[in-house]
C-alpha positions as CSV (number, residue, x, y, z in Angstrom):
1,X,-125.4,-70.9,-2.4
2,X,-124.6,-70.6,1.0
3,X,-121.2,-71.5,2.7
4,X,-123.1,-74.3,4.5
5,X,-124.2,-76.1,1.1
6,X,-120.9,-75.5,0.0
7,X,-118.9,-77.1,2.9
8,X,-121.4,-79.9,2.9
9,X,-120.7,-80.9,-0.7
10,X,-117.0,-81.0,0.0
11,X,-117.8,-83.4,2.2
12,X,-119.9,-85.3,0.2
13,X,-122.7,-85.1,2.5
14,X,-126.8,-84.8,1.3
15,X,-127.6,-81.4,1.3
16,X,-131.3,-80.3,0.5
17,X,-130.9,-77.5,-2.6
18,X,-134.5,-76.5,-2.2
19,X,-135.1,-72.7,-2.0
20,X,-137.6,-72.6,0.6
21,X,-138.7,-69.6,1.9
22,X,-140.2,-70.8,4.8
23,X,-137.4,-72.5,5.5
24,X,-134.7,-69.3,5.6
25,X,-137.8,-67.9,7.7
26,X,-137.3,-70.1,10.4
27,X,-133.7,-70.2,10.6
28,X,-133.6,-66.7,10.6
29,X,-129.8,-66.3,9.3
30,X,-128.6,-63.3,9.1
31,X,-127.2,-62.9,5.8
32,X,-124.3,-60.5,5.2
33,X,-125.3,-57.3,3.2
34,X,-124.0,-57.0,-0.3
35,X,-120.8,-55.1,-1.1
36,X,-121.2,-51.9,-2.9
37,X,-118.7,-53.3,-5.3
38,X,-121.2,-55.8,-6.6
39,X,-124.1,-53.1,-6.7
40,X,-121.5,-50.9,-9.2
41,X,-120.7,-54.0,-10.8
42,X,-124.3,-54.8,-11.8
43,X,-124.9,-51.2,-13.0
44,X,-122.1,-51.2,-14.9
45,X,-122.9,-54.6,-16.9
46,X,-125.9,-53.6,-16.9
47,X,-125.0,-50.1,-18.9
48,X,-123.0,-52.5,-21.2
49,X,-126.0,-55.0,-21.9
50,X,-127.8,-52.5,-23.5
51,X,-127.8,-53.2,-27.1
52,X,-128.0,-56.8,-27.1
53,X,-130.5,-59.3,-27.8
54,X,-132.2,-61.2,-25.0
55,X,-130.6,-64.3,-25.3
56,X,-127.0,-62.4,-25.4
57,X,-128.3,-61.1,-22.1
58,X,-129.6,-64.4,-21.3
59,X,-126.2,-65.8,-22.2
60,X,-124.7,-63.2,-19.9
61,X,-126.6,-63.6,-16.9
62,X,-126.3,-67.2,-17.4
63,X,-122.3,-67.3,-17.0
64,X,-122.6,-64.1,-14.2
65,X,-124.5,-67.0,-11.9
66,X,-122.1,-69.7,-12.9
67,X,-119.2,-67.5,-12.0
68,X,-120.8,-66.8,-8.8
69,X,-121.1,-70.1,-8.1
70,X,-118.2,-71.2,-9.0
71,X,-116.4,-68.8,-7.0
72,X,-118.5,-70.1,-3.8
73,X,-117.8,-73.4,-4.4
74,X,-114.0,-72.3,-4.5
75,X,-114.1,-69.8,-1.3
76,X,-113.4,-67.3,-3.9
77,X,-114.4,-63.6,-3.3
78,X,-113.8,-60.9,-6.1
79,X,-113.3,-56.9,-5.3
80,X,-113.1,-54.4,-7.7
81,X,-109.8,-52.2,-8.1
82,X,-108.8,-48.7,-8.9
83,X,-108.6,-49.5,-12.6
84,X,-111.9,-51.0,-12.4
85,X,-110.4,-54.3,-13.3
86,X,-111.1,-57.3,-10.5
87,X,-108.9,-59.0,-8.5
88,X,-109.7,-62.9,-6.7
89,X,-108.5,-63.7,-3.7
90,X,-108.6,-67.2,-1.9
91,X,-110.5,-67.0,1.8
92,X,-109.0,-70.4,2.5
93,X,-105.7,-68.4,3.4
94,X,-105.5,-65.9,6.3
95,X,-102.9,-64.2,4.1
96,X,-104.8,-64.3,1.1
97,X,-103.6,-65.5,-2.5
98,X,-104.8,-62.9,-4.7
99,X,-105.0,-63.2,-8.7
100,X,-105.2,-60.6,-10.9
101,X,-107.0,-62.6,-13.8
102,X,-109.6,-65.0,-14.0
103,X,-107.1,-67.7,-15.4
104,X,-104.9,-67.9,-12.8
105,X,-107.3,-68.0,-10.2
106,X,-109.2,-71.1,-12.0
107,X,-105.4,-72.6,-12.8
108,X,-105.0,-71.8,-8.9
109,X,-108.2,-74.0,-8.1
110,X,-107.1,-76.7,-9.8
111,X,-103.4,-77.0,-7.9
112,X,-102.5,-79.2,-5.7
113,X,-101.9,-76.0,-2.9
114,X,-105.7,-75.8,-3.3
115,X,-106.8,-79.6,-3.2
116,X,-104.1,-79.4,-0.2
117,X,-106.1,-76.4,1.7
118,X,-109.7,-77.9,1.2
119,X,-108.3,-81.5,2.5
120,X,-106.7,-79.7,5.6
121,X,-110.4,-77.8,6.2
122,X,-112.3,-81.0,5.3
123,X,-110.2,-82.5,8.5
124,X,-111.1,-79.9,11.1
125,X,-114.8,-80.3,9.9
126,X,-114.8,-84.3,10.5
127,X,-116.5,-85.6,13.4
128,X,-116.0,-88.3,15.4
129,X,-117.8,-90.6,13.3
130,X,-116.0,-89.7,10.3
131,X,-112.9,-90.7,11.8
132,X,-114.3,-93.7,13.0
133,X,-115.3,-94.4,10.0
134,X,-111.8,-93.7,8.4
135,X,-110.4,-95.9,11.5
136,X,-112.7,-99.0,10.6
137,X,-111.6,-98.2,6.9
138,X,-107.7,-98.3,7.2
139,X,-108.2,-101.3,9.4
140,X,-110.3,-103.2,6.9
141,X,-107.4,-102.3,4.6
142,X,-104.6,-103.4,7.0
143,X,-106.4,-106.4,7.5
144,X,-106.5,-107.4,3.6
145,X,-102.9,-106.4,2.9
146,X,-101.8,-108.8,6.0
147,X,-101.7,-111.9,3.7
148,X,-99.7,-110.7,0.8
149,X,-97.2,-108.8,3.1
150,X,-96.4,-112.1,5.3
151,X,-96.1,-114.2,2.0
152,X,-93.6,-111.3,1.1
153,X,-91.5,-111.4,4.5
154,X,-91.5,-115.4,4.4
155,X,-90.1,-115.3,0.8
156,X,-87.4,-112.8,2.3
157,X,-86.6,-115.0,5.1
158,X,-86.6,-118.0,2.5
159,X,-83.6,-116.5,0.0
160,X,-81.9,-115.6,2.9
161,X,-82.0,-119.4,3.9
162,X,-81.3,-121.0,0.9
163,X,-78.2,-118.7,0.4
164,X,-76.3,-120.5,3.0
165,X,-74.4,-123.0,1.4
166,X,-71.5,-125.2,2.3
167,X,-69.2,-122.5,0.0
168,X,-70.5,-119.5,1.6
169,X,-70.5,-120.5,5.4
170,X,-66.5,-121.7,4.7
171,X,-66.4,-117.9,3.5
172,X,-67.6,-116.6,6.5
173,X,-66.3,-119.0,8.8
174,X,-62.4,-117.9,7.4
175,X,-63.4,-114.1,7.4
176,X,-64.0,-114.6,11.4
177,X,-61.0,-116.4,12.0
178,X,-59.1,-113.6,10.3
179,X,-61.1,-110.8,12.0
180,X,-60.7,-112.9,15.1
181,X,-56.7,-112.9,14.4
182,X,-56.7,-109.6,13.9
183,X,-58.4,-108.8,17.4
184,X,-55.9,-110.8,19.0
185,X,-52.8,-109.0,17.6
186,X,-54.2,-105.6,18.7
187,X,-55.0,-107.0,22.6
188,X,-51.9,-108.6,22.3
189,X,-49.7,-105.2,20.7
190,X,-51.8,-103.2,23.5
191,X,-50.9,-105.3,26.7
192,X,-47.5,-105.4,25.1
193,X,-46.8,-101.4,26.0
């Protein structure tokens, strides 16, 4: 699957999955060689497959692809270490994130860091119509929202209102007076030295 298909399904546009020869043809992409890693890495499973029936190679094969895929989907790439165990790393990240087992780089996928990293590259990939489109949406949604959050402000303004009574403005009105008193006496202490 190529980065293109990948990118595009993030972005939830159509993306035509046919494998078309003529199609790559014509394009004529250049596609990067593979590592030598992989090439050992094939050899070696395939060293350890001997032995096994063909649907356990089946089987094997089967989840080899879905890995593969998986890890494309995730922008994850896999190199092979001096133990011969492999490490994942992220190429969302310049510094990348790497993981030395396959559980923490699936846990890793499914963390909001990640959702975070493929939202921020899903935003430099919109184009303008996108965020038009997004525009036109959050307006549509102000717009709809306007009613309810007026009815709220005018209740606001209501119990504000209503809470003026005769009681409560004779409050007020003798807590001036006093700070008004108060004002007075310091003018009054101040003009006095």
């Amino acid at each position: 699957m190529s980065l293109y298909k990948v990118t595009a399904r993030l972005n939830g546009t159509a993306v035509d999955d046919s494998d078309d020869e003529e199609e790559e043809e014509a394009v004529q992409v250049q596609e990067p060689e593979p590592e030598p890693e992989e090439e050992e890495e094939e050899e070696v499973e395939e060293e350890e497959t001997t032995g096994l029936t063909q649907e356990e190679k089946d089987e094997r094969a089967k989840r080899r692809r879905w890995d593969k895929e998986f890890e494309e989907q995730h922008f994850i790439k896999r190199r092979k270490a001096g133990n011969g165990k492999f490490l994942f790393y992220s190429t969302l990240i310049e510094d990348s994130v790497t993981f030395f087992s396959r559980e923490d780089m699936v846990n890793f996928t499914k963390g909001k860091a990640y959702k975070r990293l493929l939202y921020d590259m899903k935003v430099g990939m919109r184009t303008n119509d996108d965020n038009e489109k997004l525009k036109a949406k959050a307006e549509a949604r102000r717009e709809r929202k306007r009613p309810a959050r007026e009815a709220k402000e005018e209740e606001k303004r209501k119990r504000r209102r209503i809470g003026k009574g005769a009681e409560d403005i004779d409050k007020r009105k003798a807590a001036f007076q006093e700070k008004k008193a108060r004002r007075m006496a310091r003018k009054a202490a101040a003009q006095a030295t």
